[in-house]
N, C-alpha and C positions, 0 to 999 in steps of 0.2 A: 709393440715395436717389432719390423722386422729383424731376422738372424742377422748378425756380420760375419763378412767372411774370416774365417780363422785365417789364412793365406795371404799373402800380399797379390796385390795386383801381375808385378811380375814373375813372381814366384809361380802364381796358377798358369801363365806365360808361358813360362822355360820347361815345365812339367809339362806341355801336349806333347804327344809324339810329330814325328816332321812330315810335312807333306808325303805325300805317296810319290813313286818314280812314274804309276803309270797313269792313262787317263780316270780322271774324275766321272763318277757314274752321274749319269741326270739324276737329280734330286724330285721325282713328280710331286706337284704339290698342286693345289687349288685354292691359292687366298683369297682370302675376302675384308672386308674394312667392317669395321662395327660404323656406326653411327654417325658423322662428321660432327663436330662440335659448333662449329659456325660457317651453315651451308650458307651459299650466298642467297640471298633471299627473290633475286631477281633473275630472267637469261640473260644480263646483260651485266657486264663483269668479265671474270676468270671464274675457271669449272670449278664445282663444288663435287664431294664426294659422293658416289650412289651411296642409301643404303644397305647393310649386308648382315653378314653373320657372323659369328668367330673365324679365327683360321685354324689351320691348324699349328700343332706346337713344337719347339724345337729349343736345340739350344742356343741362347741369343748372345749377342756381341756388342758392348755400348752400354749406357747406363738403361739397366729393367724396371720399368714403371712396374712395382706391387705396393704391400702393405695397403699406406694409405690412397694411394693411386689405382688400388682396385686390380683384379687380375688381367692381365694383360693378353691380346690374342700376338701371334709371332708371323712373320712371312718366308716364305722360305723362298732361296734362291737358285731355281728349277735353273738346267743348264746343261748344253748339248756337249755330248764328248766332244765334237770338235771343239766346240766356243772351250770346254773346259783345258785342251791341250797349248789352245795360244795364248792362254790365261797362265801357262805353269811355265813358259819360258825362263818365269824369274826362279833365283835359285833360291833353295831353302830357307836360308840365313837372313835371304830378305824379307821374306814374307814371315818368319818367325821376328825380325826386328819392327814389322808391323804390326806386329800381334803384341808384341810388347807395349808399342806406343798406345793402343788402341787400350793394353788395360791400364795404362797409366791415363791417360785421357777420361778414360770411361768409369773408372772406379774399379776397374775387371770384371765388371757385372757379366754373367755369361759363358766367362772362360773355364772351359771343364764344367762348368755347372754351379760354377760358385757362385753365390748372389751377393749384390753389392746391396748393404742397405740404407735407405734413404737418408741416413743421416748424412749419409755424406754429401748431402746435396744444401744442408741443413744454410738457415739464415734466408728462404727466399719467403717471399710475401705471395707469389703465382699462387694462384687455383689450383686446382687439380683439374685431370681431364683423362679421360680414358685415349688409347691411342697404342699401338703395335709398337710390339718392342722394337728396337734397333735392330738389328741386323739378327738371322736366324742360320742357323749352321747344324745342321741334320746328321753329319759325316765327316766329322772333326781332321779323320786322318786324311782326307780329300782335300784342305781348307785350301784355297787359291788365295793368287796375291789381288785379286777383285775383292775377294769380303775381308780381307785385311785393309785395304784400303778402306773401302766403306767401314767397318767397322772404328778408324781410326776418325773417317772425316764426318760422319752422321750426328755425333753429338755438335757439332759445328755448324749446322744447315737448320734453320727453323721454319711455320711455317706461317705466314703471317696473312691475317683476317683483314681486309678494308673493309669500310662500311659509310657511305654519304649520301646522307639525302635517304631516296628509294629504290639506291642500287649499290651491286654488292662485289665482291671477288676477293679470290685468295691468290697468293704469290708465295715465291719462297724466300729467302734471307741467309745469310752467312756472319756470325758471330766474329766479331774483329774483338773484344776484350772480354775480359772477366766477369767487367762489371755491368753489361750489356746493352755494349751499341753493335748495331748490328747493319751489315751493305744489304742495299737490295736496288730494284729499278724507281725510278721515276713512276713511270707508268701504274706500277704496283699499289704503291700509298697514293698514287691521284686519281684512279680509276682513269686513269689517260686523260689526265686534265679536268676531269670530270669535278672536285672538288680541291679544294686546298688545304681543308681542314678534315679529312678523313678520320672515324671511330677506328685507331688499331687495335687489334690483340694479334699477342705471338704465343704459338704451341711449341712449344721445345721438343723435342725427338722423343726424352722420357715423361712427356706429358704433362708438363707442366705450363699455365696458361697464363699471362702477363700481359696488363696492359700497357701501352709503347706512345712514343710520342715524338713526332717528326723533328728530327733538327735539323736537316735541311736538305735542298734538294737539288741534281744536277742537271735540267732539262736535256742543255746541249750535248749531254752521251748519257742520258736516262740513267743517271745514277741518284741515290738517294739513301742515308744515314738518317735509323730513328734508333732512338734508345730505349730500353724496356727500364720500368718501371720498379724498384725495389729486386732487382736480379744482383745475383752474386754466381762466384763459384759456375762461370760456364765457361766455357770451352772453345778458344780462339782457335781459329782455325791457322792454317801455316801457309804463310806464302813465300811463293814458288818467282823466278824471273823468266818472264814470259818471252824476253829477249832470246832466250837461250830453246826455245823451242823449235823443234824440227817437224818437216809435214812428216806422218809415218808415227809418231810419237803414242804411243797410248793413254787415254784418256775415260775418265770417269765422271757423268755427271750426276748429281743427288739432287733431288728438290723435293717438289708433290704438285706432281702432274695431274690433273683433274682433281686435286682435292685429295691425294693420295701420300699420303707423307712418307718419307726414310723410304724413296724409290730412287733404286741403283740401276743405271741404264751406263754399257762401254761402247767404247770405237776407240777413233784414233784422231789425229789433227789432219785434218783433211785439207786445207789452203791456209796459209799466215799469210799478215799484211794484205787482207778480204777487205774490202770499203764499200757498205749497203748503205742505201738510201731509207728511212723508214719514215711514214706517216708519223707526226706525232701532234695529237693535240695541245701537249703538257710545252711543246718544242717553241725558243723563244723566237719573236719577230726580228732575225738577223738581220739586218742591210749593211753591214759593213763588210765583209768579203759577199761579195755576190755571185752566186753557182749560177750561171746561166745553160748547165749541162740538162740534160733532161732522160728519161727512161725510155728504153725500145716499150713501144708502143704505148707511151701514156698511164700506164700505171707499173709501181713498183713490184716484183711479186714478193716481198720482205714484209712481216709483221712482227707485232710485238703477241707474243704469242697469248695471248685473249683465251678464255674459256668459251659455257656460255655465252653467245653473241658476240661482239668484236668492236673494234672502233669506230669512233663516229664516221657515217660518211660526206657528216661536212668537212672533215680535218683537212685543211690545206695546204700545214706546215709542213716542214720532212725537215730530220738530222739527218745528220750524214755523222757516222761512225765506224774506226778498222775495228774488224775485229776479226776473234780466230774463229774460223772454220770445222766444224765439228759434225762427225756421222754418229756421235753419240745420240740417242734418242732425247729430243728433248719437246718436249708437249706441251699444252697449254695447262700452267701453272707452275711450267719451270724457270719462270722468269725470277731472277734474283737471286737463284739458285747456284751452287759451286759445278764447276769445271773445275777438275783435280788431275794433278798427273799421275803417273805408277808410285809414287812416293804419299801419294794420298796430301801433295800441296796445291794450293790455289793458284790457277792459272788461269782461270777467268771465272765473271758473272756471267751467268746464261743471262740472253735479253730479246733473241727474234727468232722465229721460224721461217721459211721458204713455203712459198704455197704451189701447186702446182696449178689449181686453178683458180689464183686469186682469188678476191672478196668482193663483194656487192653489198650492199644495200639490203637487211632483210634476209641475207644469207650465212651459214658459216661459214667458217675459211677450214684447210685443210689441217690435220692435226703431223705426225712428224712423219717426213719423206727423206729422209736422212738428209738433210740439208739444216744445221740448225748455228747460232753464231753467238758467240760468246765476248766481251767485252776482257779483250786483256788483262790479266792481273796488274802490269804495271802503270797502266791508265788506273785503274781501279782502287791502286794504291794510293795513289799522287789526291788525285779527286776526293777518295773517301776523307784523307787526314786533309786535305784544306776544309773538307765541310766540318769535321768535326771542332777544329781550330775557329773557323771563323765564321763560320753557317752557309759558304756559299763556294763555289771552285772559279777557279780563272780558266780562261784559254786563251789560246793564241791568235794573232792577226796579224793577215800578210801582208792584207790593202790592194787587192786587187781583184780586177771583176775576170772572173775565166771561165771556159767553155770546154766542154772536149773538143782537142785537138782535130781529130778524123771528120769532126764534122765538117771544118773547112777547107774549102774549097781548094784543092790543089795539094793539099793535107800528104806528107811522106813519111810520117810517124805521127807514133798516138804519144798522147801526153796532155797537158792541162793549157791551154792558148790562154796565152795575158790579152783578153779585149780592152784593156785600161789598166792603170795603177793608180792609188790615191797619191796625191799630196802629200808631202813629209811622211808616207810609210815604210814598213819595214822593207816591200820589194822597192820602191823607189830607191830608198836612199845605199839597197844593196845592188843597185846598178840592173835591176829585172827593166824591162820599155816594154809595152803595147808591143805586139805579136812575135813578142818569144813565146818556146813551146817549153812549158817548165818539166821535163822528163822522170828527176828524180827528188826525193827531199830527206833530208838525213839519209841518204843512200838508200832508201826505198823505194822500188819503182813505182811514178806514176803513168798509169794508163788514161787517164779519164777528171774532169775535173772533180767528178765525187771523191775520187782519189787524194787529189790535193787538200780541199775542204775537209774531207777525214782526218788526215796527221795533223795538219796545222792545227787544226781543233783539240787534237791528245794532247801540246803539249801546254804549258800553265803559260800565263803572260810574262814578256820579259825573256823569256826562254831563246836562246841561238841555234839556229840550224843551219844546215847547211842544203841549197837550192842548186841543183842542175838543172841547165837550159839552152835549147837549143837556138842559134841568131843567124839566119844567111847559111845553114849547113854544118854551121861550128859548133861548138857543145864548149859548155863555159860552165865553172860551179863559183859559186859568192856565197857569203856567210849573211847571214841578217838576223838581227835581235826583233823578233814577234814583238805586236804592239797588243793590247789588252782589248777583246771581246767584248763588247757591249750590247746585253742582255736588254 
């Protein structure tokens, strides 16, 4: 059996000494991954890991795979005095209140040196599996409010294995309960439509292997709830109101980008209220609002961010989804993965990347250009507990066929053009006519008919918003109650 720590969680906490006042020295390191435990088997999926050697060692943060889990190699988080100076803005008190959270969360594995031992992980059925510890921290008196974050949000992020058919990929997951149901994309458990009944397994942070089982899925904003199999005792992540975000905001993404687990990439929120077009094979056959808007030049440059090889290129379909805007690095395999704010709370799912030179046919697409986009937490919220409630999520319907605005003819602002309304819908009966220019919708600006299609799709069926519109030069707003999405 391994040691327990003599110390409490907190206690090993309160005992580090406080941040330094001056800059943090680069930490050089050279990591490397041992082995992947389930590479994808095919190039076509999401990447799988290289493989490598040990890393080197240090002291870590988060629950420590040993004992029966085998020695663990650690990564360390190499980092430029600059990047380390705009990381220390926060004051002391808070990053020591993250370090606190982080060993109550974690067990305090790590902190000072203490080992947390596995008993306290005790009552799971998972495997074992080898896999880098949690967070690594070389220069204690240096520690920044980045690996206090991460250290608090990594046992939260898992990394989850598909498997269908003769093809393969991994994605990442964020732990909503104890008992282990877990958020992740659409895309992720269907290999993008590719199968319905996908093989999962999920690798926990401290290495533990679990196999999972879909409970349902949300095509139309590629979200998707499966639940791990005989899990206890894991570590819900905290969510954050996405509402309340500013562009400028700093931000944290975790996942495992090419097969790379408990990987910490920062930036900031780069645009809110962003609304991308994306291929989706998994995406349902809509006809009832009809986007007649279309992409400069005929293909979108937005994907779901794909490993090895990419999606089909017969996919026809496309969602339309807001999300936030992030120069956080996010790669291919950070899909499903957490977007966290400085407080280390959920403020989205990672779900697409930006290409610069789009995708083809027999081609890869480009891996992260700082352009990467993250699915709301409070969409994310809403969606996960309907699926988990009743296997399936609602959305909204406005009942009307629009276009972008600019594109017509004589067009003096952008916005979403009503080419038609249905019968008995929600724009009809809230007074919207054919060639109004719909400008805003819960006070959100719209630019473009993706725009429109976007929100009205975040919100569940039944829902009331509120429609700004332009008639003859006047600008008018109406209430209307959303009619229900059919899939």
């Amino acid at each position: 059996m391994p040691p327990v720590p003599t110390t409490s969680p907190a206690a090993a906490a309160a005992a580090w000494p406080p941040p330094g006042a001056g800059p943090a020295a680069a930490q050089p390191a050279t990591p490397h991954l041992g082995t992947p435990q389930h590479p994808a088997p095919h190039a076509h999926g999401y990447a799988a890991a290289p493989d490598g050697a040990t890393a080197p060692t240090g002291q870590a943060f988060g629950p420590a795979a040993g004992g029966a889990f085998g020695t663990q190699p650690t990564l360390a988080l190499p980092e430029s005095d600059a990047t380390a100076k705009s990381r220390k803005k926060g004051s002391g008190a808070k990053i020591a209140a993250l370090l606190v959270a982080a060993a109550l969360v974690g067990g305090g594995a790590g902190l000072g040196g203490t080992y947390a031992g596995l008993a306290l992980w005790g009552g799971s059925d998972g495997a074992t599996a080898s896999g880098p510890t949690a967070i690594t921290v070389n220069d204690p008196s240096n520690v920044n409010a980045t690996a206090a974050v991460a250290a608090k949000v990594v046992p939260s992020v898992v990394t989850i294995s598909a498997r269908g058919g003769q093809t393969g990929g991994t994605g990442s997951g964020v732990v909503l309960s104890d008992d282990g149901y877990v958020l992740t994309n659409t895309h992720v458990v269907t290999l993008d439509g590719k199968t319905g009944d996908a093989q999962l397994s999920v690798t926990t942070s401290d290495g533990r292997v679990f196999a999972a089982k879909l409970v349902g899925t949300d095509p139309t904003y590629d979200l998707a709830v499966i639940k791990l199999e005989n899990a206890s005792n894991m570590t819900p992540v905290e969510w954050a109101d996405s509402s309340k975000l500013n562009v400028g905001d700093n931000t944290v993404a975790i996942g495992a980008p090419l097969g790379l687990p408990n990987t910490v990439t920062t930036g900031i929120v780069s645009a809110l209220n962003r609304s991308i077009q994306v291929a989706s094979s998994a995406a349902p056959k809509d006809t009832s609002d009809s986007d007649q808007g279309s992409e400069p030049g005929g293909e979108s440059p937005f994907f779901f961010d794909f490993g090895q090889g990419q999606q089909s290129p017969q996919t026809t379909q496309t969602i339309k989804i807001a999300v936030i805007q992030t120069d956080a690095a996010i790669n291919p395999g950070n899909s499903g993965g957490a977007l966290v704010d400085d407080e280390g709370k959920l403020i989205g799912i990672n779900v697409a990347i930006a290409s610069a030179g789009g995708s083809s046919p027999g081609g890869g697409q480009s891996g992260n250009i700082g352009v990467g986009f993250s699915i709301p937490s409070d969409i994310a919220k809403r969606v996960s507990q309907e699926i988990i409630d009743s296997g399936a999520a609602t959305h909204g319907l406005l009942g009307a066929s629009v276009q972008d605005a600019a594109s017509i003819q004589g067009a003096t602002t952008t916005g979403a053009y009503v080419a038609d309304v249905s019968a008995g819908g929600a724009a009809q009966a809230g007074g919207v006519k054919k060639g109004d220019v719909i400008t805003e919708f819960n006070g959100i600006p719209i630019t473009n008919s993706v725009d429109l299609t976007a929100q009205v799709r975040a919100l569940a069926a039944g829902a009331e918003a509120k429609v700004t519109y332009v008639r003859g030069g006047k600008q008018s707003t109406t209430e209307v109650t959303l009619g229900a999405m059919q899939n």
